[in-house]
C-alpha positions in Angstrom: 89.3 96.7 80.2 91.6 98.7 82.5 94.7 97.4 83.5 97.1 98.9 86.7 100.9 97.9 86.2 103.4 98.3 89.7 106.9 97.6 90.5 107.6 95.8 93.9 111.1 94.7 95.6 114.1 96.0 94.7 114.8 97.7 91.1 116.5 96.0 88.2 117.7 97.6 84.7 115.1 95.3 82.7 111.8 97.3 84.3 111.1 99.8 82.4 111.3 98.3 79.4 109.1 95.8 80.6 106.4 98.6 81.4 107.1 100.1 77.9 106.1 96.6 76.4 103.3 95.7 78.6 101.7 99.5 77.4 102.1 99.3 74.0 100.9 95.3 74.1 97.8 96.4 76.0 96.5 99.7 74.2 97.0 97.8 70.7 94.1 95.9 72.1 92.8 99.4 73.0 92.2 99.4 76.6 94.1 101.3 79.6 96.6 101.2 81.6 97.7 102.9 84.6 100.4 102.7 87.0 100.6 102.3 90.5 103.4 104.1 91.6 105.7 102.8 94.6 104.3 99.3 94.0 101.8 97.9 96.6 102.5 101.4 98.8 100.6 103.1 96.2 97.5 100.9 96.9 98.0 101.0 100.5 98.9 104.8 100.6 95.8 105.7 98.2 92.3 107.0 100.2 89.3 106.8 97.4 88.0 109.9 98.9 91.3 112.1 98.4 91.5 113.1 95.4 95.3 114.2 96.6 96.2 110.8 96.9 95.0 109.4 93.8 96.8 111.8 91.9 100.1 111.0 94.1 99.5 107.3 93.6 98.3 106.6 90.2 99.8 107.7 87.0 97.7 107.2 83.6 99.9 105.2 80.9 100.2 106.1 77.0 102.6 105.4 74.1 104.0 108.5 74.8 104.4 108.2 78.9 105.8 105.6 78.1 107.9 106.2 75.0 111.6 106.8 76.6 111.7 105.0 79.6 113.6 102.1 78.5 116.6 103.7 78.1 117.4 104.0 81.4 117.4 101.4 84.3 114.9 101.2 87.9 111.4 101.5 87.3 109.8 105.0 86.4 106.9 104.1 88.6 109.2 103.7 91.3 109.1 100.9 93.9 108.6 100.1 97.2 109.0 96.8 99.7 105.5 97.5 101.4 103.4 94.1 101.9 99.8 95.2 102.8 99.5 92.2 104.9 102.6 93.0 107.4 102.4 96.7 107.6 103.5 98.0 111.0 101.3 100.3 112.7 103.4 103.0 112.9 103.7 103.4 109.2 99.9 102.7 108.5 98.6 105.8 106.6 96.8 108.2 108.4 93.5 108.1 107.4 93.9 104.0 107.9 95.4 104.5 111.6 91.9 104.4 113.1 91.3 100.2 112.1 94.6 99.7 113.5 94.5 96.3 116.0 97.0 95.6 118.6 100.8 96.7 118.3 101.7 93.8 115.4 101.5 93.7 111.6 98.5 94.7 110.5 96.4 93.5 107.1 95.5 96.0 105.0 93.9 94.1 102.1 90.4 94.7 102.4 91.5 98.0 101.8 93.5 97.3 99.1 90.7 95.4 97.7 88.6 98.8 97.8 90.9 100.5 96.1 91.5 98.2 93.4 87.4 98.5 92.7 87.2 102.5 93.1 89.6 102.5 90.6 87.6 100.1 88.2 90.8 97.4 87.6 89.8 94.2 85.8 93.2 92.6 85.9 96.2 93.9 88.0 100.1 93.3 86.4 102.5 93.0 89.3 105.9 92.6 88.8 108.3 91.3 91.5 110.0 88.9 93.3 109.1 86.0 95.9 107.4 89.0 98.3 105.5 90.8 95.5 104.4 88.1 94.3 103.2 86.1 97.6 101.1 89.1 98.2 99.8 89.5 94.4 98.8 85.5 95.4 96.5 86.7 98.1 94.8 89.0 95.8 94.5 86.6 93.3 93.2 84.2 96.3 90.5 86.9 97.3 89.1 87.0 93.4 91.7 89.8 92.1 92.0 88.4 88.3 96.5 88.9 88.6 99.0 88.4 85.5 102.5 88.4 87.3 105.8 88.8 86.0 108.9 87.7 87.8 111.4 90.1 88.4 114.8 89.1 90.7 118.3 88.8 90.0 118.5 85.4 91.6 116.1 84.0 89.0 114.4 81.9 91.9 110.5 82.4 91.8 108.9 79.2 91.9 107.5 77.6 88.9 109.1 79.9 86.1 112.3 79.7 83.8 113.6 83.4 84.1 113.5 86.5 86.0 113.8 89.6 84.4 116.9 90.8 86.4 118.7 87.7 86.2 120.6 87.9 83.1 122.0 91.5 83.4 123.1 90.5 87.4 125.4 87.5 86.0 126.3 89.7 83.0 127.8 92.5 85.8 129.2 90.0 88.0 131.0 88.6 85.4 132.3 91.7 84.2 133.3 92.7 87.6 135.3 90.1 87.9 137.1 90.4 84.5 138.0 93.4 85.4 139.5 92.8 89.3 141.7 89.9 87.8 143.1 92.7 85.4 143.7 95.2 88.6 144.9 92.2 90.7 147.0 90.6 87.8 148.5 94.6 87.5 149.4 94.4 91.4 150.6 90.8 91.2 148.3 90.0 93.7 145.4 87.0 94.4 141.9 88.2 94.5 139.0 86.2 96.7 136.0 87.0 95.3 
């Protein structure tokens, strides 16, 4: 079974180890992984007859690839806030600019869904918020077999109990704010926060 991983939306300290453990989970079952770098850009962005852009775009993952990166914070794969299905014509890739319809939002999928095949993916990982995951939705909607895995710091995506981001954002606002009521209380001042 081969398995691509991305990172959508914005970054949050908890995705790379999240990638670490998804890797090591999936090859103990010995299959693969790879990852699609700048989350759904790298699908968008990848042509199945450039080799250039596969090797931009997609990253084979391994125990070792993968073996530091959660000790530091973002997303090693990087991330992006591309939706296939609204992508403005302007920023369509070149070799894409030629199905380009009108002056609005174009939809890329079918696209997406060829490069999803070329690159042999039985199930695609997504992690993200509300946008990521609307547009892993259509994949899943168009027969894309999709495990997602909620990622915002407002801990809001509908029908789950946590958001990996969510903890370490009320962890830093709380700290924050320890530490203005010290500088305020030094300065005998009142602090709105």
């Amino acid at each position: 079974m081969r398995i691509g991983i991305l990172t959508g939306g914005g970054d949050v300290p908890g995705l790379n180890p999240c990638i670490k453990a998804v890797v090591n989970r999936v090859l103990e079952d010995t299959h693969e992984v790879i990852g699609i770098r700048r989350g759904w850009a790298g699908l968008l962005e990848t042509n199945p007859e450039d080799s250039g852009t596969l090797e931009k775009n997609i990253v084979p993952l391994d125990v070792m690839k993968v073996r530091t990166i959660d000790r530091t914070g973002g997303t090693f794969l990087h991330t992006s806030r591309t939706n296939p299905s609204k992508v403005k014509p302007e920023v369509a890739p070149d070799f894409l600019k030629d199905q380009v319809e009108g002056e609005g939002p174009q939809d890329f999928t079918q696209h997406v869904l060829r490069v999803i095949d070329h690159l042999g993916l039985d199930v695609l990982i997504p992690i993200g918020g509300d946008d990521t995951l609307s547009y892993a939705l259509r994949l899943h909607d168009e027969g894309v077999p999709v495990v997602a895995i909620p990622k915002t710091m407002d801990n809001d995506v509908y029908g789950t109990d946590y958001c990996i981001g969510f903890s370490t954002a009320v962890t830093r606002s709380v700290r924050f704010i320890h530490n203005l009521r010290t500088s305020t209380g030094s300065h005998e001042r009142i602090a709105v926060v």
